[in-house]
ZAMARGU-4260 file (C-alpha; in steps of 0.2 Angstrom, whole numbers, plus 5000, padded with zeros to 4 digits):
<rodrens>
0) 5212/5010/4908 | 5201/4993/4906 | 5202/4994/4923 | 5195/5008/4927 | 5181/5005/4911
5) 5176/4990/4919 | 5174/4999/4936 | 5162/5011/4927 | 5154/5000/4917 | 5149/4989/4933
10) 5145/5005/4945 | 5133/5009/4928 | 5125/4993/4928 | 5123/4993/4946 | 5114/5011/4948
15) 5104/5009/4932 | 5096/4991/4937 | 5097/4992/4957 | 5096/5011/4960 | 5088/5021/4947
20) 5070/5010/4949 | 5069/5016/4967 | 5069/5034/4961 | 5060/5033/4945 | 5043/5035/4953
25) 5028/5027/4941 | 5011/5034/4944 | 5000/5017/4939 | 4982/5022/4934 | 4968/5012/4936
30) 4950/5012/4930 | 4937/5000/4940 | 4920/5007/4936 | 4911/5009/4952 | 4902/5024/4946
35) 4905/5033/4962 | 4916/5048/4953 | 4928/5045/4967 | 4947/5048/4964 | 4959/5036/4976
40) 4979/5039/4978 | 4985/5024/4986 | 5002/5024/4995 | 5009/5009/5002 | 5027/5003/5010
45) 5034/5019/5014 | 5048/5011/5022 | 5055/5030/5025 | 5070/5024/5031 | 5074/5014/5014
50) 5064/5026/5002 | 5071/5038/4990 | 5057/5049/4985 | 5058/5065/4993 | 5042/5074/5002
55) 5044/5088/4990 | 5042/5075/4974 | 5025/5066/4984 | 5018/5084/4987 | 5021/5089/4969
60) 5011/5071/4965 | 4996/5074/4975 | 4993/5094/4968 | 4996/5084/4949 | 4983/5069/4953
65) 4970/5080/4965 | 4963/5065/4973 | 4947/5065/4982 | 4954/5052/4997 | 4973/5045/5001
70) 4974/5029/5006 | 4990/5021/5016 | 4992/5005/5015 | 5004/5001/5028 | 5022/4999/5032
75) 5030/5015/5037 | 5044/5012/5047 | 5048/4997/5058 | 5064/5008/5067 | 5062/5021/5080
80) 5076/5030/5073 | 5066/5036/5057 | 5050/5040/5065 | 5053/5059/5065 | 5059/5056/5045
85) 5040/5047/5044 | 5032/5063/5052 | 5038/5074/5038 | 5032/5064/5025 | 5016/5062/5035
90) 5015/5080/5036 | 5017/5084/5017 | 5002/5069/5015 | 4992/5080/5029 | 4995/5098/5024
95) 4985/5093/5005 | 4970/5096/5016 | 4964/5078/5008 | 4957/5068/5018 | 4968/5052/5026
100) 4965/5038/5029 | 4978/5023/5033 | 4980/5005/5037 | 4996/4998/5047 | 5010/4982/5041
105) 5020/4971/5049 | 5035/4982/5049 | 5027/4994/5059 | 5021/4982/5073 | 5038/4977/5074
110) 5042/4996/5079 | 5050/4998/5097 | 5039/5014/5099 | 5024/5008/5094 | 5014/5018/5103
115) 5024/5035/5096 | 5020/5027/5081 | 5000/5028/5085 | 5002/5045/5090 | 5008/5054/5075
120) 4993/5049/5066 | 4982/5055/5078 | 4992/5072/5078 | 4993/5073/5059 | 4974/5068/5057
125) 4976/5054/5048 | 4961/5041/5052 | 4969/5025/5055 | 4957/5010/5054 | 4961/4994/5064
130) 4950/4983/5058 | 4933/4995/5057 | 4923/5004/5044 | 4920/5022/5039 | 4903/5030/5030
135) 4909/5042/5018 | 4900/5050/5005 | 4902/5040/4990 | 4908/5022/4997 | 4909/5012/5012
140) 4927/5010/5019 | 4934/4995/5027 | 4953/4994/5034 | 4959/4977/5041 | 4972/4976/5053
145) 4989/4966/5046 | 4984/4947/5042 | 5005/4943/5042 | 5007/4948/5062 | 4991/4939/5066
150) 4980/4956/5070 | 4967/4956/5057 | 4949/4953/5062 | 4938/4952/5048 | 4922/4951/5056
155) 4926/4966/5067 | 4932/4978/5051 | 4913/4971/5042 | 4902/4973/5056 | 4893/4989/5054
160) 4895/4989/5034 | 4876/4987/5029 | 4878/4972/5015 | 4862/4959/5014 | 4868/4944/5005
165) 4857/4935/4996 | 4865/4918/4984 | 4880/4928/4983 | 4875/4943/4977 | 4878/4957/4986
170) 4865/4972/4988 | 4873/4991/4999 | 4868/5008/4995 | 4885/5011/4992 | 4902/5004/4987
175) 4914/4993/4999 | 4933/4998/4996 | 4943/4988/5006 | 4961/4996/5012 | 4973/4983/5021
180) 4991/4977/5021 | 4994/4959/5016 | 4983/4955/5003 | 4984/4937/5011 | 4970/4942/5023
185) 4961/4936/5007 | 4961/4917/5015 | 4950/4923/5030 | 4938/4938/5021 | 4919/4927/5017
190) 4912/4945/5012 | 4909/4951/4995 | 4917/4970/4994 | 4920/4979/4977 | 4936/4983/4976
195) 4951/4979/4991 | 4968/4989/4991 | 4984/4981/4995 | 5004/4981/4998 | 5015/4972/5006
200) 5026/4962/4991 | 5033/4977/4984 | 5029/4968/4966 | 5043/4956/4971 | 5056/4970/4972
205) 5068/4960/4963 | 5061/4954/4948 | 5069/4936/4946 | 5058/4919/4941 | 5054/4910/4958
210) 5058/4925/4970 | 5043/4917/4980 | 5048/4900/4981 | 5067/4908/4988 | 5058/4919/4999
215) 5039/4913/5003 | 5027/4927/5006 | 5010/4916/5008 | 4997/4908/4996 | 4995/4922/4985
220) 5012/4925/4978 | 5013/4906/4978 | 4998/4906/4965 | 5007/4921/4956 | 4996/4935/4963
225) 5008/4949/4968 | 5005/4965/4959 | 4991/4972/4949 | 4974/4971/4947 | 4966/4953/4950
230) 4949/4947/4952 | 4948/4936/4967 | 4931/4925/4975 | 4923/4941/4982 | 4929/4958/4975
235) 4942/4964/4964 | 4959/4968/4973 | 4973/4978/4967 | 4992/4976/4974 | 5004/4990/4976
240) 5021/4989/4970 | 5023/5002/4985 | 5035/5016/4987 | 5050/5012/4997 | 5061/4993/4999
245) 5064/4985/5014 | 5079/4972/5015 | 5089/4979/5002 | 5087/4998/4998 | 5087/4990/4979
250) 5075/4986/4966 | 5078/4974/4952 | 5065/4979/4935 | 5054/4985/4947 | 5049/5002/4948
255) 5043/5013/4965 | 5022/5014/4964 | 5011/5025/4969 | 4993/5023/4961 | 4978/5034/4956
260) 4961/5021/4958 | 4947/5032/4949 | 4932/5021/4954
</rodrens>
């Protein structure tokens, strides 16, 4: 009988710290006063083929938060195998009739159908920025390519955004909001934005003290910049705890994010 208890008691333990934080979805709400009345939901590190939120429980978010704009922020699936479970979640994002637009990681340029991988979101009409700008009606979109796998090009994504700088102020008719991966891109960006999106750390994924010196993920988790809203030199940047795990289909005192940004 103690045994069997301590079998339990350990299989509990193990679900409720390990398991259950991939499956208790936590909407994080933030508040950056751009003025613009614009309502974001960000999505970042789907990792479908390690992720246990179902399409059905994302589509019930999007109806709840009625965003104006979704953002992807990379990291869908780096194995061939799941990109047909990738286009059902891609489709439930598509068929909200909001508009998409989406950024890749270094997971999915490790993908061995890459090019498949292109593909669906040009048949779901999901506006995939690599490193270039969109006009929209509010703000000025930027999306830079992944920094980690070398295909960022920060010039390129800034080049048709109007901004004059003069001693570092900068004066644009309308908000920059940058989207990108790895937030690591910082080290190379010399453009004042307003507010940058970002993944990639998954908010440590397992919450222990010196994860990043165990597992080094660049300069910014080295200076404790991870998750969470942070001022940095040009802009304010916000990290996603993302939605899905990689490695390890665990978390450890960190929960699955998805974020509503009302700028």
């Amino acid at each position: 009988m103690y045994i069997v208890l301590t079998i339990i008691s350990v299989f509990a333990i193990y679900y409720f710290f390990l398991i259950f934080p991939t499956q208790w979805l936590k909407i994080e709400h933030i508040h950056q006063p751009l003025n613009t009345g614009v309502r974001i939901l960000q999505i970042s590190d789907l990792h479908v083929d390690m992720l246990r939120i179902s399409p059905a429980k994302l589509r019930a978010i999007i109806e709840r938060c009625a965003p104006d704009y979704i953002m992807l922020t990379g990291d869908y699936t780096s194995k061939s195998s799941s990109i047909s479970r990738l286009e059902r979640y891609f489709k439930t994002i598509a068929e909200s009739q909001i508009p998409v637009y989406a950024v890749l990681g270094n997971h999915d340029y490790q993908n061995a159908h890459f090019t498949q991988l292109l593909e669906l979101f040009e048949k779901l009409d999901i506006v995939l920025l690599r490193n270039e700008s969109r006009q929209l009606k509010e703000i000025q979109l930027v999306g830079i390519d992944d920094y980690s796998t070398g295909h960022s090009k920060v010039s390129d994504a800034f080049s048709s955004i109007n901004t004059i700088l003069e001693r570092n102020v900068t004066v644009q008719s309308k908000p920059v909001v940058v989207i990108t991966h790895d937030p690591n891109v910082l080290s190379t960006v010399k453009n004042h934005y307003d507010y940058m999106m970002a993944g990639h750390f998954h908010g440590k994924q397992f919450n222990i003290p010196f994860f990043f010196r165990l597992k080094p993920k660049g300069v910014l988790p080295a200076k404790g910049v991870y998750k969470g809203l942070h001022k940095m030199e040009y802009g304010m940047l916000y990290i996603s705890k993302g939605i899905g795990q990689t490695g390890l289909n665990n978390r450890f005192m960190v929960r699955s994010e998805v974020t509503i940004h009302d700028l």
